[in-house]
Structures are given as structure tokens and as C-alpha cells.
C-alpha positions, 0 to 999 in steps of 0.5 A: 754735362755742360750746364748751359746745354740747355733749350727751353723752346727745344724742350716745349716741342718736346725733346729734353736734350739733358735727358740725353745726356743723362742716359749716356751717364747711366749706361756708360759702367755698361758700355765698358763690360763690353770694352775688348783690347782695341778699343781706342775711345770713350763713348760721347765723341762723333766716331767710335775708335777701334784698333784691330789686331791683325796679327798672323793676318795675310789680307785681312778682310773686314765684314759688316752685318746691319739689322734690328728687331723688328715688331718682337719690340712690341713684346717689350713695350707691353710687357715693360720689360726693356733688359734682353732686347738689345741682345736680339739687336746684337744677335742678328748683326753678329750671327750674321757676319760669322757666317763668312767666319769673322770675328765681330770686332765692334757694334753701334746701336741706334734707338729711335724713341717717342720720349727719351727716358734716361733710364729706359733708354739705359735699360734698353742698352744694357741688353745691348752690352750683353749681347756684346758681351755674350759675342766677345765685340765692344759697344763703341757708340751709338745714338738715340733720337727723340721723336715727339710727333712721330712716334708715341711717347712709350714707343721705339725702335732698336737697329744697330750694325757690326763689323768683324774681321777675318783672313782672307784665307780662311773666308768660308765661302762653300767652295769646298762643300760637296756631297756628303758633307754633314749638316749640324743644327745648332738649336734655337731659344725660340722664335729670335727675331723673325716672324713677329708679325704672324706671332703677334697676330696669331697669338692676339698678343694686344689681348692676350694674357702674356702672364699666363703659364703654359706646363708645354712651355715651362714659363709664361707665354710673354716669356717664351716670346720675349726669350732673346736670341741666342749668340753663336759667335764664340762656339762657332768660333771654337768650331771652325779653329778644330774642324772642317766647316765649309759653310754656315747659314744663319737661319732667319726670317725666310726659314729653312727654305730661303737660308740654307741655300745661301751657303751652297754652292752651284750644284748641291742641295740640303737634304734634312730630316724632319724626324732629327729636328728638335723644334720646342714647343712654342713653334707647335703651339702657334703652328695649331692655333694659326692654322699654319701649314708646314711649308709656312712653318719652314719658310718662316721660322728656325723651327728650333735651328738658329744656325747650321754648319755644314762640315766633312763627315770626318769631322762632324763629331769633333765639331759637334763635340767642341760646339756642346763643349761651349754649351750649344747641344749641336746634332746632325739633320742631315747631308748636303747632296746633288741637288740644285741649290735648294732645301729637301725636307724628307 
């Protein structure tokens, strides 16, 4: 840090500049968990460099996904816990891109934050590092901003972006999908980051006791809804290199319902069945207490099913196989058929 790098009427109006520059020094041994081959340059500069292998290639396409966390951020402020968050961040950009197939090559995080403290801040990015850990991609910059005035000193904000790569040939697009193909639910940890808003709400989390057990939930219920989001980038990887997956739907806010048919093609419709879905018990307890009816449910939340991929029928087993293999207790909820273009729970 440069000594002089210091302003007395900056920090009266409230944003300590050196605190800045100590959080970069404290996450810093983070951010290089993260460093893959590639990575060209140090965090502290104005552009995060990165070199892609290309090799095998014939037109590689580079692919880029944005989003944040949303209000499950509250979570993490009235709990005080600031670790896992960061991996949601992650999550919802890398589960994003490897929908098309890509490979995340690289993410940068952006923190907006009422008070800037150095370690919070630190805290805050080393979800964010194990996130990107967790997807195989390095943290090659990013940026925090102090806001006194705008936001409560205790309050912030998390968004970030990635950006993968994949050969043009192997893009999955759906073009190939056609009736009788199968569709395996890759499971859940919870809620991820979608839906906060009716969480919050209903489970009057400003009030409630976030410390109390719940036997159904086998933890508290602050951990059942701090629980991040899972990764899927490295199993579903392993998937497409074995079997015939022609098309993959990251299932966020919108459900089933809006999700799904984002990789389906003109002329096909999902038809899945209730019955097969394993949804936890954190998505029944709400769906009671709010009085929730079903299509909601579908139309909100995963319901227990983070991702799906949709594969021929002679290779589901082998893609179900490889994905439990990397730890994810894949299973089939059902099958694409005629249809048009929609979800048909039965």
C-alpha cells in the first residue's frame, strides 16, 4: 500500500480508502486457491488478464453469464455469517453458462457495501473463491464500493459475471432433442437463490428464531435457508463428454415452469412426474405455512431439482452413472414428448 494513499476529508464523508486496500491483502491467499493455467495476472490491476487454452478447438465460442444473490443476502446479514454467500454468486453465473456446455473460465465479483470492513469484505470473498473452486474457474478481479448514505453501514450487496468457453460443434442447443428422450433431475440443496422474497415473508425471518432446530430439516432453520447453492459445472461436464445430452436447464427463479422450456425445442413439451420428484422438506414446510398453492410452488422454486439434463434414452443410465460418480444422486422425472413448448406436471 502506498502510504500517502490517504484522504482525511474522503474518510469524513465516509469511505476509508485504506480499508480497501487492506481487504485486497487479506483475501488475496483466496483469490490464488482459485488460479487455473491461464491465469496471466495478480489481483490490483484495472483488467483481469486470462489466456485461454484453445487447444482441439475448431471455433471457439466464449459464453457469458451475470447475476447475484438477491434478498438471501438478508439471511447473511442477520445471521452474521458472510462465509457461503459468495458461492451462490458464483453458482448462479456458472450454472448459467454450462447450460450451452462451456467451460467457466474465469469470474469477477462486484461488492457494494455501506461500510467497507476489511475483513467482512475478505469474508464475503472467500465464498466467492470457493465457489470458484468448486467450478474449476479463477477469480481474476473484482471490485468493492463504499456507499455511506446509500446504504446502511452493516448492508451490501454481491453480483459478479463469468465467462466460459466451448467449441462451436459441441454448443447444445436442443436441436437434436426429440420425443422420448429422458430427463434427469440433478438435485437441489434447498431453495439457492431464488424466491427469497416470499422466503423471507413467510417465514417472518426479521422475527423469527433462525437458531431454532427443526428434527424434518435435520439443522436449524437460519441453516436450512443460508444453505448455498450447489455447483454443477465439473459433474455435468463429466456428463456431456460420456453421454448424449442434448439440452440442459438451469432451474431458477421461474420454476419448472419458466426454465424448462428454455431448452426445448419448437414442437416438444416436458412431461415430468410429481410422484419421482424428491423435494426436501424446507420446500413443504413453506409451502404450508404460506399457504402456497402448487402451480406457485412450480413456478417459483426448484422444488428440490437444481438443473436438469435431457439425454437419449440409451444413454441416461450412463449419464446418470457418471453424474452420481461426481457425487450428484442424479435420477429420471421424466420424458420430453409432443407437446408445445411447455411443462406438463402428472
Amino acid at each position: 500500500m502506498n502510504e500517502k494513499s490517504y484522504s482525511a476529508s474522503y474518510a469524513a464523508a465516509g469511505v476509508d480508502i485504506t480499508a480497501g486496500y487492506k481487504g485486497v491483502k487479506l483475501m488475496s491467499a483466496d483469490v490464488k486457491r482459485t488460479h487455473i493455467p491461464g491465469v496471466v495476472s495478480d489481483i490490483g490491476g484495472f483488467g483481469g488478464l486470462f489466456a485461454p487454452d484453445m487447444t482441439g478447438m475448431t471455433e471457439p465460442v466464449l459464453v457469458s453469464g451475470t447475476d447475484g444473490v438477491g434478498t438471501k443476502l438478508r439471511l447473511a446479514m442477520l445471521m452474521d455469517k458472510h462465509d457461503t454467500i459468495g458461492i451462490d454468486c458464483v453458482a448462479m453465473c456458472v450454472n448459467d453458462v454450462i447450460c450451452c456446455g462451456a467451460k467457466p473460465l474465469f469470474f469477477l465479483d462486484y461488492i457494494a457495501i455501506g461500510k467497507n470492513v476489511p475483513e467482512k469484505v475478505a469474508t464475503i470473498v472467500s465464498g466467492v473463491a470457493e465457489g470458484c473452486v468448486q467450478a474449476g474457474c479463477a477469480l481474476i478481479g473484482g471490485e468493492t464500493a463504499e456507499h455511506p448514505g446509500m446504504m446502511p453501514a452493516d448492508d451490501y450487496d454481491l453480483a459478479g459475471f463469468t465467462v466460459g468457453i466451448v467449441d462451436k460443434p459441441k454448443v447444445i442447443d436442443s436441436k437434436r432433442m426429440q420425443a422420448g428422450d429422458v430427463v434427469i433431475a440433478l438435485p437441489s440443496s434447498g431453495f439457492h437463490s431464488n424466491g427469497y422474497s416470499l422466503v423471507r415473508k413467510v417465514f417472518d425471518v426479521e422475527n423469527a428464531d433462525l437458531n431454532e432446530f427443526f428434527p424434518e430439516l435435520g439443522c436449524t432453520l437460519g441453516e436450512a435457508l443460508l444453505k448455498p447453492t450447489v455447483i454443477y459445472v465439473k459433474p455435468v461436464l463429466k456428463c456431456i463428454e460420456v453421454a448424449d445430452v442434448k439440452g440442459i436447464s438451469h432451474i431458477t427463479g421461474g420454476g419448472f415452469f419458466e426454465n424448462i422450456p428454455r431448452c426445448l425445442p419448437e414442437g416438444l413439451s416436458a412431461k415430468i412426474d410429481k410422484a419421482a420428484i424428491k423435494t426436501p422438506a424446507i420446500f413443504k414446510m413453506l409451502q404450508e405455512k404460506g399457504n402456497i398453492d402448487e402451480h406457485d410452488m412450480f413456478n417459483t422454486y426448484n422444488m428440490g431439482v437444481g438443473m436438469v439434463v435431457i439425454t437419449s434414452p440409451e444413454t441416461a443410465e450412463t449419464a446418470m452413472a457418471t453424474l452420481r460418480a461426481e457425487g450428484v444422486d442424479a435420477y429420471v422425472i421424466g420424458e420430453i414428448v409432443s407437446g408445445e413448448g411447455n411443462v406438463e406436471l402428472c
